[in-house]
C-alpha angles and dihedrals in degrees: 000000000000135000127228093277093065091242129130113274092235117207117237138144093299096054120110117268096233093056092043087057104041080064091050090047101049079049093061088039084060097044086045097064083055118035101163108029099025134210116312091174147026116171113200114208145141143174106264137025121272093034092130105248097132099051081047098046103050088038094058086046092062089042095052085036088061104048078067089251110136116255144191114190107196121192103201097173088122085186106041113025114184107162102063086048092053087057103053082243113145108245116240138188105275141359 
């Protein structure tokens, strides 16, 4: 899910439909375990590098971010962030 710059595919307008709603759909799957409380936390991880969790996470972020529900989007890979530089955010030590 990254380009050859090593940087997060990010979702928007020109993206594919089917991509945009798999998002929205894993967003519903996620609504849907808990329907009256709602989620407080998702953790993204898997077993090796350049699985994509990034690119998922922060996409599921926007996706939850648009439906108006409150979201933090923490990138706790203390060795490769990816999310703050995709963002044109200065890295900085930490959280």
């Amino acid at each position: 899910m990254r380009d050859e710059n090593d940087q997060i595919t990010v979702i928007n307008d020109s993206t594919p439909f089917e991509v945009r709603e798999a998002y929205r759909l894993l967003r519903a799957n996620i609504q849907f375990l808990c329907p009256h409380d709602g989620c407080k936390v998702i953790c993204m991880t898997s077993s090796v590098a350049h699985e994509g969790k990034s690119s998922v996470s922060f996409n599921l972020a926007s996706v939850i971010a648009s439906s108006n529900a409150k979201v933090l989007l923490l990138d706790a890979d203390l060795r490769a962030s990816h999310i703050q530089e995709s963002l044109g955010i200065k890295s900085r030590t930490g959280l």
